[in-house]
C-alpha positions as CSV (number, residue, x, y, z in Angstrom):
1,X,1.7,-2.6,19.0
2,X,2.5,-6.1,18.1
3,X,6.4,-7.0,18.1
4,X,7.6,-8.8,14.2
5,X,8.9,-12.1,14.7
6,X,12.7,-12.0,13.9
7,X,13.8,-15.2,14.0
8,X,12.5,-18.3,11.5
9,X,10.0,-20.9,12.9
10,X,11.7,-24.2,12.1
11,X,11.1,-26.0,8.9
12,X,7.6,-28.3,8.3
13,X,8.4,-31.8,7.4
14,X,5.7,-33.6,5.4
15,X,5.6,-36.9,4.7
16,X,6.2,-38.6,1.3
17,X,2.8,-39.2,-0.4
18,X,3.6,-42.8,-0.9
19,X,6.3,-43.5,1.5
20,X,4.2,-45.2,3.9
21,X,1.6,-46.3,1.6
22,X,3.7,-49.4,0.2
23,X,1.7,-52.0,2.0
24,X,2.3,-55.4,0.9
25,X,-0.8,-57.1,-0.7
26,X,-2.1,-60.9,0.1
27,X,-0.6,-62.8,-3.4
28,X,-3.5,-65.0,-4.0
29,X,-6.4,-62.0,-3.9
30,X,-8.0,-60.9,-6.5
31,X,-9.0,-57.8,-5.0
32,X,-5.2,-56.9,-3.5
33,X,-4.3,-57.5,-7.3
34,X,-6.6,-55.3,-8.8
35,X,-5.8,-52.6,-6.4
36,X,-2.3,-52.8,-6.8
37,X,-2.7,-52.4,-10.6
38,X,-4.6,-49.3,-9.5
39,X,-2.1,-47.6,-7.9
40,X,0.5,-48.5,-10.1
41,X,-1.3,-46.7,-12.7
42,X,-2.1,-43.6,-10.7
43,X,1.4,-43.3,-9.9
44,X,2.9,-43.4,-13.3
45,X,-0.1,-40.5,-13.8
46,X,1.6,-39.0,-10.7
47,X,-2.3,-38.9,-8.7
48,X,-0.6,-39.9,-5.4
49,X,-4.2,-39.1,-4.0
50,X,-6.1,-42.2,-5.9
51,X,-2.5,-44.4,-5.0
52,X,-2.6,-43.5,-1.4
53,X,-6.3,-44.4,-1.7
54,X,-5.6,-47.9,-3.2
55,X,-2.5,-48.3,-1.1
56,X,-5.5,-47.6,1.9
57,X,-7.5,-49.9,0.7
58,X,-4.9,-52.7,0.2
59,X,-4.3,-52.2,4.0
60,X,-7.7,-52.1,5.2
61,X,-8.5,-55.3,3.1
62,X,-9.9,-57.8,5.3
63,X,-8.5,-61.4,5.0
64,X,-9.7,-64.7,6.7
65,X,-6.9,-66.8,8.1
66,X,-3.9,-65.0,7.3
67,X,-3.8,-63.3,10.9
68,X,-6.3,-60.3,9.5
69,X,-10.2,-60.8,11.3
70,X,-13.1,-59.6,8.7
């Protein structure tokens, strides 16, 4: 027979859904603009999936001379 567990497992630690998602967007794009206003919006509609989406996409937003390749 199997032996109960007796003691507690320690606790899970999750990560906040838009703690690391706060990447900084490129001022003078049109696109990092746009997406910002997105997430903004799905924040204040508390869908932290669609803001860590547009937070994602912010980062992943290539830009030609301002260190990022394309």
């Amino acid at each position: 027979m199997t032996e109960r567990q007796r003691t507690l497992t320690p606790p899970v630690h999750l990560m906040d859904p838009c703690g690391d998602l706060n990447k900084e967007p490129v001022a003078d794009c049109d696109v990092c603009m746009a997406l910002v206003m997105q997430r903004d919006d799905a924040r204040k509609r508390k869908d932290y999936a669609a803001a860590a989406i547009a937070s994602t996409e912010i980062a992943s937003h290539p830009h030609t001379g301002r260190g990022r390749t394309p």
